[in-house]
N, C-alpha and C positions, 0 to 999 in steps of 0.2 A: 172852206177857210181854215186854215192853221192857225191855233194859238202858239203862242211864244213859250218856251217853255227852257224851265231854269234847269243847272245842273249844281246840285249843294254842295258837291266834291271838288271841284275845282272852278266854281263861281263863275262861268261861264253860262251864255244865253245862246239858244241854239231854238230852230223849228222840227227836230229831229228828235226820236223817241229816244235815244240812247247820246250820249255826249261825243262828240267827234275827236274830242281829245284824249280824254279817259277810258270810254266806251262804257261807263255807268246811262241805268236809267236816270230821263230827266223828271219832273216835275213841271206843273202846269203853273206860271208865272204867276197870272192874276188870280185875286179873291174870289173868292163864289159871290155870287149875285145876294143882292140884300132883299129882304122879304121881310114886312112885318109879323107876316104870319108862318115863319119857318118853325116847324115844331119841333125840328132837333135841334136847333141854335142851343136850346138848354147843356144836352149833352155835349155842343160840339166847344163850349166854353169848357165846362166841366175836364173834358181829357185836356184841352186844352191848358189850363190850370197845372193837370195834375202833373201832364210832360214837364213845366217848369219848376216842377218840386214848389211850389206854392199855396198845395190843395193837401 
């Protein structure tokens, strides 16, 4: 099975590793799975934060 997967350069959605229009790599559309028990959710807030200049 293929996930879907985005391209942040030109906002396009493709099932292909690199974008068909730009020829950048894509990125994997959906979220990661939710777990109560993820033990790096901490840290992945944390970068997450700090990318937005908010930390």
């Amino acid at each position: 099975m293929k996930l879907l997967k985005y391209c942040p350069h030109c906002d396009r959605y493709t099932f292909e590793d690199k974008c068909p229009a730009c020829g950048r790599p894509t990125v994997i559309a959906h979220p990661p799975k939710y777990s109560p028990k993820d033990k790096y959710g901490e840290y992945r807030r944390k970068a997450k934060l700090r990318e937005r200049g908010l930390n």
